[in-house]
C-alpha positions as CSV (number, residue, x, y, z in Angstrom):
1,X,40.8,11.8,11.0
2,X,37.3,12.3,11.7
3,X,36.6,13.6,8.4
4,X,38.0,10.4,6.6
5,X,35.5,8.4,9.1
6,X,32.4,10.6,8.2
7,X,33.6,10.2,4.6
8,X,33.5,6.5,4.8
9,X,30.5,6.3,6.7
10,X,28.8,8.5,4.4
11,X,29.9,6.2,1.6
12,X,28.6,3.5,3.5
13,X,25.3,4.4,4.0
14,X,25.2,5.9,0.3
15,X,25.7,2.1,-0.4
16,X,23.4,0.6,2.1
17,X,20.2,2.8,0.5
18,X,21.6,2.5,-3.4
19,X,21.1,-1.2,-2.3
20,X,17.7,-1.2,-0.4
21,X,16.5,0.8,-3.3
22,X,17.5,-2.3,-5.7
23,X,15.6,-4.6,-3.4
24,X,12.9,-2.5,-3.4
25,X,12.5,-2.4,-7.2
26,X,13.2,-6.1,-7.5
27,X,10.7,-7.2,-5.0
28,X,8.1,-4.7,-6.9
29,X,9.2,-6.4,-10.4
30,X,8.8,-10.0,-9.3
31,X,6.5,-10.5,-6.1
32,X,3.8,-13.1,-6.4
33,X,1.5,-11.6,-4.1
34,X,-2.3,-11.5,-5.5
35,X,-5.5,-10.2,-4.0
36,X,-7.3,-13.2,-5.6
37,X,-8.8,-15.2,-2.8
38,X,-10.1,-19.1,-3.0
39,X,-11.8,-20.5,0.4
40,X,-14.0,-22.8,1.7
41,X,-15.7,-24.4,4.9
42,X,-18.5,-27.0,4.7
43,X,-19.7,-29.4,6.9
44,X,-22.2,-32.0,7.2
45,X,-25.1,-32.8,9.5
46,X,-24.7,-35.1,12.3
47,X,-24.9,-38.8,12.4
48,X,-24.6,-39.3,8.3
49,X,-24.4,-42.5,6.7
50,X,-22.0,-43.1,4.3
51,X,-22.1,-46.2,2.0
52,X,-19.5,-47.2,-1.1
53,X,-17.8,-45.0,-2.9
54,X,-20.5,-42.5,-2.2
55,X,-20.4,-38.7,-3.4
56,X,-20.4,-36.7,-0.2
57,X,-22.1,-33.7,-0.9
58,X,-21.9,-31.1,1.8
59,X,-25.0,-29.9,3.2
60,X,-23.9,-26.9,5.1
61,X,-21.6,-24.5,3.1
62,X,-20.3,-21.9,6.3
63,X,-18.0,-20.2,3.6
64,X,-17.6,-20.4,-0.3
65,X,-14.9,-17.1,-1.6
66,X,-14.8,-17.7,-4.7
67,X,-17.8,-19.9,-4.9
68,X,-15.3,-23.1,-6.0
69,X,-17.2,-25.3,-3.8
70,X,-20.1,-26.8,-5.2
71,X,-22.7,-27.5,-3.2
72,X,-25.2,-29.3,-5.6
73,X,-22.4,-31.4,-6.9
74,X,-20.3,-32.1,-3.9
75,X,-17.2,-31.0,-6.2
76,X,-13.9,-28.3,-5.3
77,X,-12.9,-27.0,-8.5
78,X,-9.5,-25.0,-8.1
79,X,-10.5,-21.7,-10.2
80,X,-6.7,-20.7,-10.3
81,X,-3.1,-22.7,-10.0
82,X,-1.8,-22.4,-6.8
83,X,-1.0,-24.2,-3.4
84,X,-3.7,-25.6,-1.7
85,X,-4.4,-26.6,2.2
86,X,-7.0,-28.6,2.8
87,X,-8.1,-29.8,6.0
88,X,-11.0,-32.4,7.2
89,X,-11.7,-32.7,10.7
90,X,-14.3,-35.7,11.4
91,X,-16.2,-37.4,14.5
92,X,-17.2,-41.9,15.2
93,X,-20.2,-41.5,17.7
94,X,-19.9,-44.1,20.2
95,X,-20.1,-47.7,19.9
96,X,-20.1,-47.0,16.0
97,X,-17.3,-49.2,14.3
98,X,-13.8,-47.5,13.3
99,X,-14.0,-44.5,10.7
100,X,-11.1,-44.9,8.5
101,X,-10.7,-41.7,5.8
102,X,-8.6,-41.3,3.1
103,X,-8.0,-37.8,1.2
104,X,-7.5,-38.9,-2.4
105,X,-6.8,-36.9,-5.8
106,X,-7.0,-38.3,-8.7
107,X,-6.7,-41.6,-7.1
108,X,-3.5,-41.2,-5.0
109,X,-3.3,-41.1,-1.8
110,X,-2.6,-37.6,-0.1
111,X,-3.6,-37.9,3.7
112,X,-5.2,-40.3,6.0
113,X,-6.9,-40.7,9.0
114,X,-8.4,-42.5,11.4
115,X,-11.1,-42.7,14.6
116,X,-10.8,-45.8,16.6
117,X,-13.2,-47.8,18.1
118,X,-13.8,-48.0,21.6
119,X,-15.5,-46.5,24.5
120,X,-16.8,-42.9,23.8
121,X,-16.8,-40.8,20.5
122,X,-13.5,-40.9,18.4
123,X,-11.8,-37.9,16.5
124,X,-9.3,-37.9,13.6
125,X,-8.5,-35.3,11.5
126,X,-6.1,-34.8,8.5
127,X,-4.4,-32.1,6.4
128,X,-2.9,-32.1,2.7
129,X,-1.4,-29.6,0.3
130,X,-1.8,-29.6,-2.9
131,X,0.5,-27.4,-5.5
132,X,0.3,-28.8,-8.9
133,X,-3.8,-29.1,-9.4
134,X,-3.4,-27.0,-12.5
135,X,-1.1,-29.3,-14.3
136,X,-3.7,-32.5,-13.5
137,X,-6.2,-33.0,-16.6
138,X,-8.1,-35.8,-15.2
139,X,-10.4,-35.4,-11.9
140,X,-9.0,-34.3,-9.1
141,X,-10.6,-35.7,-5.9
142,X,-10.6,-35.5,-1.9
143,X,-11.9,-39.1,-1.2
144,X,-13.2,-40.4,2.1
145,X,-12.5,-44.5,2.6
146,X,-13.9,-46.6,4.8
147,X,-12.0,-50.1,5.8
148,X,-15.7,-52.1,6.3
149,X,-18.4,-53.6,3.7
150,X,-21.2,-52.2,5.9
151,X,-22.0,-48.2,5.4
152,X,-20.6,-46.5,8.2
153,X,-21.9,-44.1,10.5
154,X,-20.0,-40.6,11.1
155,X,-20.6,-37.1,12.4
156,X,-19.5,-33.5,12.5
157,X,-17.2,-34.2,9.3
158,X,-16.0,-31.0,8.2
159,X,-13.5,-29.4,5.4
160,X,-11.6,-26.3,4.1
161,X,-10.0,-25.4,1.5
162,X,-7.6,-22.5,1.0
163,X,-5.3,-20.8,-1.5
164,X,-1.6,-19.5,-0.3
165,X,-0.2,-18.1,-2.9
166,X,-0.9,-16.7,-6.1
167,X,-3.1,-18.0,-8.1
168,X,-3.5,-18.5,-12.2
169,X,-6.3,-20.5,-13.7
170,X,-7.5,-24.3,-13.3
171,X,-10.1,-26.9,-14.8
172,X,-9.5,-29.9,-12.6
173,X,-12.5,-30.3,-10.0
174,X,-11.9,-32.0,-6.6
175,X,-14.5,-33.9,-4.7
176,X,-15.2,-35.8,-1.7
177,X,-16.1,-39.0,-2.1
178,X,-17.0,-42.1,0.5
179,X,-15.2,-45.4,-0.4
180,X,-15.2,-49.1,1.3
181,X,-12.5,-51.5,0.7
């Protein structure tokens, strides 16, 4: 009897490793994974005025792989297809009026936030990813908006970028721009 179960458990196992070893050579044939990296951190200096539908141009670039930030231009151009995070972290000094941001590409709407006014400084921050950037011909843009006619004032604004996945190549550039409604 114990020869039938070391038989069987032999046959087991013999099917356990045929099938790891078809995993294996599947995951090798079709994983996405890519070395190509696409990142970036810039912030501005404090107490920045922003006015209409204003260009923000970064002023201090802390990281640029893949140099797809701009800095002359203000502009993120995506230099492969892939999925995006972007993140934008932002400050109202006090006694400044509400800072109301919008993350826009290519017009639409992709996050929001918002630092409310009050006693003390404010913070608001916002996320978005973004998958399909290759597949957009037209300008692809991160936009700041403000709710008030008057320029606003803001500080410590910040944003990354980075790719998480593999990555094929793009045209559309993305900006930051400062709007009022």
């Amino acid at each position: 009897m114990s020869g039938t179960i070391q038989s069987k458990s032999k046959a087991a196992l013999s099917e356990v490793i045929g099938s790891l070893h078809r995993m294996n050579r599947l995951l090798g044939e079709n994983s996405p994974i890519s070395s190509i990296e696409v990142a970036f951190h810039a912030r501005l200096k404090p107490y920045i005025t922003l006015g209409s539908r204003q260009t923000v141009i970064f002023d201090q670039v802390i990281t640029n792989i893949g140099k797809a930030y701009n800095q002359h231009t203000g502009h993120f151009t995506a230099p492969y297809d892939g999925i995006y995070f972007f993140a934008c972290t932002f400050l109202r000094p006090h006694n400044a009026t509400p800072l109301h941001l919008q993350m826009v590409k290519n017009s639409n709407e992709i996050s929001r936030g918002h630092a409310a006014s009050g006693g003390g400084s404010q913070t608001g921050s916002m996320n978005a990813v973004c998958y399909d950037l290759c597949s957009e011909k037209n300008l692809a843009r991160l936009g700041l908006l403000t709710r008030h006619e008057h320029p606003i004032t803001a500080t410590d604004v910040e944003v990354c970028s980075r790719t998480i996945n593999q990555c094929f190549h793009l045209e559309s550039p993305i900006n930051m721009v400062g709007f009022e409604s």
